[in-house]
N, C-alpha and C positions, 0 to 999 in steps of 0.2 A: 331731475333724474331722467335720464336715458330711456329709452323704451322700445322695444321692434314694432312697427309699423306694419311692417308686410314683409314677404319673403317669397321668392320665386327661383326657379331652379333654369337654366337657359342654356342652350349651346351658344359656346364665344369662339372668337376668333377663326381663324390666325389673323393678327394684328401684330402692329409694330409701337411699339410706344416711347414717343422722342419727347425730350425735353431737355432741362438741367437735371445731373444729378450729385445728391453728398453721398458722405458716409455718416451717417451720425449714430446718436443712441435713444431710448425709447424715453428716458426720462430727462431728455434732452428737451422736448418739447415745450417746456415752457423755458423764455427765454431773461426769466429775473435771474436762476442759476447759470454762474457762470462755468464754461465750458470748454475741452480743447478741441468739442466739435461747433463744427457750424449748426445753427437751430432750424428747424424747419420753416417756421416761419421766416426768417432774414433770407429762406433759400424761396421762398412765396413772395416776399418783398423784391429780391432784386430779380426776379422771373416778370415782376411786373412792371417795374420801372427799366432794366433792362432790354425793353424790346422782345424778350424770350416771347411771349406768348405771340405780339402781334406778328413775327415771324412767323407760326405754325398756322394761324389762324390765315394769313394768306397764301398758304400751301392748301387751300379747300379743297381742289384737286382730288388730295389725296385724304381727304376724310371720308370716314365710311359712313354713309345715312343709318346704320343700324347702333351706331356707337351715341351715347349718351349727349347732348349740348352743353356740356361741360367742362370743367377741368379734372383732371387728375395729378392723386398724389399714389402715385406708386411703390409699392414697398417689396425689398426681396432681398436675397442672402441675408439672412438674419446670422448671427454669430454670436452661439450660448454661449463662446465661456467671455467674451467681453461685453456681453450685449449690444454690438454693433451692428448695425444694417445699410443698404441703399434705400436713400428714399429720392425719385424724381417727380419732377411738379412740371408734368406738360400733359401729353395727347395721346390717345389711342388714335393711330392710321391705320391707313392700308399696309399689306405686310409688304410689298414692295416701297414701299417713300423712301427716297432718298434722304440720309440724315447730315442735314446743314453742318459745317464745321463750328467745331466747337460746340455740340452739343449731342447729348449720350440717347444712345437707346438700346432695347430689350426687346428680343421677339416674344409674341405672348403664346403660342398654339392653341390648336381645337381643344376645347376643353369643355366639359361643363361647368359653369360658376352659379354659387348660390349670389342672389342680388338680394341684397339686403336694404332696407330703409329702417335708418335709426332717424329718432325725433326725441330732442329736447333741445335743452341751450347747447350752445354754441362748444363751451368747452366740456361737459358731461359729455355730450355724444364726440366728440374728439379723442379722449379719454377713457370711453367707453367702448367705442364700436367693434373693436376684434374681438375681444371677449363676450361682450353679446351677440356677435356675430356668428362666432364658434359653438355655442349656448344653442343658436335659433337652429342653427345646422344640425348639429347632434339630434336636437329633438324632432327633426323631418328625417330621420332616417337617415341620415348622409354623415360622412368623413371628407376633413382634408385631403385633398390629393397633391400627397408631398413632389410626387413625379413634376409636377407642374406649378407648383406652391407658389405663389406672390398675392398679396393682398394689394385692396386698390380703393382710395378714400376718390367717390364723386362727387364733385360740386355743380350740380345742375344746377341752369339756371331758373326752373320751375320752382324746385322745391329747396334749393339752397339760395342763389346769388340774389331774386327778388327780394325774397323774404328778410333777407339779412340789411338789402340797402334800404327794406320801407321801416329799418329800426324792430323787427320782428324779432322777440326775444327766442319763441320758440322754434326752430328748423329742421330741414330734414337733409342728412348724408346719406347717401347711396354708399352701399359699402359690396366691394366685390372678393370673392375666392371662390377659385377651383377646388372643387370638393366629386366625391361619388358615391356614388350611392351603393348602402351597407349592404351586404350580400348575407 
């Protein structure tokens, strides 16, 4: 089972966040159902075989020391009535980086974001993490701030990539939104 770890409220950005991106849908993500979207995972798969990542990674230049050592799976336009959304799997930059051809990005703005750490297995917290995310938010007093709305799965390497190559069943996502606080 899933569970919140900790939860912290931060001023973010302005960042630029480059990568690949699809369009897919939320019960897309496991990829035994077949689909006429692309899965997130085969879009994590050819990011890393690909070249995507070690592109960005030699752009260091342009990363910001304040931004997590990790990866990102960014999420935004969501669309109720098809359930459709963007998800890309790259980098939070500097908001000036120039973005490489053939590959998408999103400006992020000043924002407050709740930082969340979900811990359990691998696909519970996958699975889980916006809705307990949104859960842990409400109960510190704060709302989504749709003005600025994208949620944002982290894969640190402290508390995710370690963990998961020493065969660690349990782990922990970093999970991000722009949220403000209730008046």
């Amino acid at each position: 089972m899933a569970t919140i770890n900790r939860i912290e409220f931060a001023e973010f950005g302005p960042y630029k966040v480059i990568g690949k991106a699809i369009r897919t849908k939320h019960e897309n993500f496991n990829p035994i159902f077949p689909s006429e979207y692309e899965t997130i995972p085969s879009l994590w798969n050819r990011c890393y075989s690909d070249g995507t990542f070690e592109k960005l990674i030699n752009m260091n230049e342009y990363c910001p020391a304040e931004t997590p050592d990790g990866y990102e799976g960014y999420i935004r336009d969501f669309n109720n009535e098809d359930g459709t959304f963007t998800y890309l799997a790259g980098f939070f930059m500097k908001a000036d980086t120039p973005v490489p051809p053939d590959y998408s990005s999103f400006e992020v703005p000043i924002c407050t974001i709740a930082k969340v750490w979900i811990e359990g297995e691998e696909y519970d917290i996958l699975t889980n993490a916006h809705k307990l995310s949104i859960e842990e938010i409400n109960k510190h007093g704060y709302e989504i701030d749709w003005k600025n709305y994208f949620a944002c799965e982290v894969y640190t390497e402290a508390r995710y990539g370690i963990p998961k190559r020493e065969g660690r069943k349990t782990l922990i996502l970093d999970y991000y939104i722009p949220c403000i606080k209730n008046t």
